[in-house]
N, C-alpha and C positions, 0 to 999 in steps of 0.2 A: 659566131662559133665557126671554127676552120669544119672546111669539108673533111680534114683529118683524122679529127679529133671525134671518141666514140664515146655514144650516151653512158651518165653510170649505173652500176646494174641495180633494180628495184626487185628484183624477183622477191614474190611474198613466199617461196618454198626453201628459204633461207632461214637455216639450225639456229633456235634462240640460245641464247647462253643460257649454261647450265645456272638451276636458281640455285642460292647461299644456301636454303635451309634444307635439312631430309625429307623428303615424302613420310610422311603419314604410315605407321606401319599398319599392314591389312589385321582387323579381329578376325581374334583367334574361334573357329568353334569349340563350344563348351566341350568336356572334356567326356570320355563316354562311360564315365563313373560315374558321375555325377547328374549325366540324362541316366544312367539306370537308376538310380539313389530314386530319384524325384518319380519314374514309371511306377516303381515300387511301391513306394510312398502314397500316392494315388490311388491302388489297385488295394494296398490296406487300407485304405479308410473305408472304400467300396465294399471290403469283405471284412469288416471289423468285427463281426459278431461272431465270423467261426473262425476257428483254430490256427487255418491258413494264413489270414488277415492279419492276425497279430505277429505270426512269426515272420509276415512279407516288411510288414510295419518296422520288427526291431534291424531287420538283412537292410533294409532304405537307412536307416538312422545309421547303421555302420557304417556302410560306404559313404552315407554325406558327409560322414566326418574326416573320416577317408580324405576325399577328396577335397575338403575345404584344407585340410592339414598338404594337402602335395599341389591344390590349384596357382600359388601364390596370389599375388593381394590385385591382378586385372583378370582382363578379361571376364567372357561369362561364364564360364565354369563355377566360378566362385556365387555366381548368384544362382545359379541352380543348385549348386550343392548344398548353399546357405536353403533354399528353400526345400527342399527334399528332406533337410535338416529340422526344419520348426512344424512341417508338416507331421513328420512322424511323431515329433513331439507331443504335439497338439493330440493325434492319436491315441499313444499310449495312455496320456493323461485324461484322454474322455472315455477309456474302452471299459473302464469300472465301472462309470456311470452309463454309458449306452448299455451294458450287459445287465446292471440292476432292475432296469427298465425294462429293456424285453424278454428274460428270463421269466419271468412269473408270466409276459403277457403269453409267451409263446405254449410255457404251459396249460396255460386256461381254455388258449384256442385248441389245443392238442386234446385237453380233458373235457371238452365239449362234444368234439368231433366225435370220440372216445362214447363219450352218453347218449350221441346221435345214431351213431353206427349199433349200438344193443337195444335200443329204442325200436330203431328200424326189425331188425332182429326178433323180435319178441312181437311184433305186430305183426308182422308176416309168417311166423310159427303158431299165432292166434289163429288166423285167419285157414292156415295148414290145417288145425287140428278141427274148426267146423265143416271142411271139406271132406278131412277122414270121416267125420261121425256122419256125413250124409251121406257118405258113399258107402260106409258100414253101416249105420246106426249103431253105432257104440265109438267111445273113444279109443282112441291109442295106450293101451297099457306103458306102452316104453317108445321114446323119443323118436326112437329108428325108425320105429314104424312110416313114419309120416316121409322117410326117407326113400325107404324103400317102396313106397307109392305114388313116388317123383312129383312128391308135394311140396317138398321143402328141401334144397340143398345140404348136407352132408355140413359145409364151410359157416353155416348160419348160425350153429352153436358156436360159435368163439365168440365172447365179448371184448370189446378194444381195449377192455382193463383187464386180460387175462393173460398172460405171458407166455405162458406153461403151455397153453391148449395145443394139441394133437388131435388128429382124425380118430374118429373112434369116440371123442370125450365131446364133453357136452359143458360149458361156462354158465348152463342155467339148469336149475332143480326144476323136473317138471312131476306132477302127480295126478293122477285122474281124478277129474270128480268122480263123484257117484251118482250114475244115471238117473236114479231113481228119485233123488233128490235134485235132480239139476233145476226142474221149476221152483224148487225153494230157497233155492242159492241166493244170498243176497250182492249186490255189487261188490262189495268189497271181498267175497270170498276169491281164493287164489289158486292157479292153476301152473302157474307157473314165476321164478322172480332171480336173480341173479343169485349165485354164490357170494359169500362174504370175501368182503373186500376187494371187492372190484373197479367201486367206484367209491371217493371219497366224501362221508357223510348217511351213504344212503345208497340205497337198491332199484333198479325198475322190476316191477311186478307186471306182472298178466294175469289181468282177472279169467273168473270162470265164463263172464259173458262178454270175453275178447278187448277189455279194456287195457289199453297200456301206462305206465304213469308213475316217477321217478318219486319215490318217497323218502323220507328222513329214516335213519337207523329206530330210532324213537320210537317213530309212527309207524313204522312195519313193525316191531315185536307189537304194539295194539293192534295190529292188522290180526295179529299170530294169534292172540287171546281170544277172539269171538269164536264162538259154536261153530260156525261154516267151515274151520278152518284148524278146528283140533288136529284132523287128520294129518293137513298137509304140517300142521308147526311137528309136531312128533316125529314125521319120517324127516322133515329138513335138519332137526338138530341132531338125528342120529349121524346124518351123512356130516353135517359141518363140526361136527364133533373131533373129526379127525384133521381136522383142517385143509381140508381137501379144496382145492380153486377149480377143479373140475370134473365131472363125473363120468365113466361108462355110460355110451349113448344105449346099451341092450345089455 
């Protein structure tokens, strides 16, 4: 090689030719109809049983159609909308049958609670009314009483099956025994028991010697028919005669 003559160049930082075919175009992100379509979508099935749920359900099924109709046929748009899409579907189509399901369960737990809560109620106004008669010796003529001796809350006459109730008013017919006869009293005589129609089927009663205990409509008028108990059936069907759900506590 002449001393003249100069190497040729190898540099590796030498521009490759451009390639024949395009680059790869970058995906698209989904379209932001159709991520709402599908959040929606989601958030009704979570609340499918109330009101809300159903109407987030049919707004998700709009807009996925929405947007399957404007996403054209790539990208993900169209697969989110497509799913936002069959979700609410799915939805609609089961919200008859989840709602036949838990409508009845919801009311039973509701009508339970309801029986628990005047249960509690009537046990603790039993209990009220042995504390009056030892503090007096004699019962309470009238309900208040037992109020106004900070024996029993004012709020504890409502029953959870009475709508109507107000301060002042009373969701249970109460009647004094008769002292005189209170050691002949037998179990089943009654001291106190719910207004009609409060609970379906059937009444809690309070016996005269503090008993509580949720009886059939049936079996409380037989409660009504025994001798202990002429007194109180006579003043209860004057009072429910009017149809009254609840009474003047005095």
């Amino acid at each position: 090689m002449s001393q003249n003559q100069q190497p040729a160049n190898t540099s590796i930082n030498a521009t490759p030719p451009p390639s024949p075919y395009p680059a790869p175009a970058a995906a698209k992100p989904a379209g932001g109809m159709a991520v709402t379509a599908l959040v929606l979508a989601i958030i009704g099935i979570l609340t499918v049983v109330f009101g809300v749920g159903l109407l987030l359900t049919i707004v998700a099924m709009v807009l996925g159609i929405i947007a399957l109709a404007t996403s054209g046929r790539k990208g993900r748009s169209i697969g989110v909308a497509l799913a936002a899409t069959i979700l609410s579907g799915i939805t609609l189509l089961a919200t008859p049958v989840v709602v036949a399901i838990l409508v009845p369960v919801i009311g039973s737990a509701l009508g339970e609670a309801k029986k628990a809560a005047c249960q509690a109620n009537l046990k603790t106004f039993g209990m009220a009314l042995r504390q009056y008669e030892r503090q007096n010796a004699t019962w309470p003529q009238r309900p208040m009483a037992v109020v106004k001796a900070g024996l029993f809350p004012e709020s504890g006459f409502k029953c959870g099956g009475d709508s109507t109730w107000t301060l002042g008013r009373s969701s249970y017919f109460y009647l004094a025994p008769d002292p005189q006869k209170f050691d002949q009293y037998h179990g089943y005589a009654l001291a106190a028991c719910d207004l009609q129609d409060h609970h379906n089927g059937g009444r809690y009663v309070l016996t005269v010697h503090g008993n509580v205990m949720f009886v059939p409509e049936n079996e409380f008028r037989r409660m009504l028919q025994q001798p202990d108990n002429a007194a109180f059936a006579a003043a209860l069907a004057a009072v429910e005669a009017s149809g009254a759900r609840n009474i003047p506590l005095e």
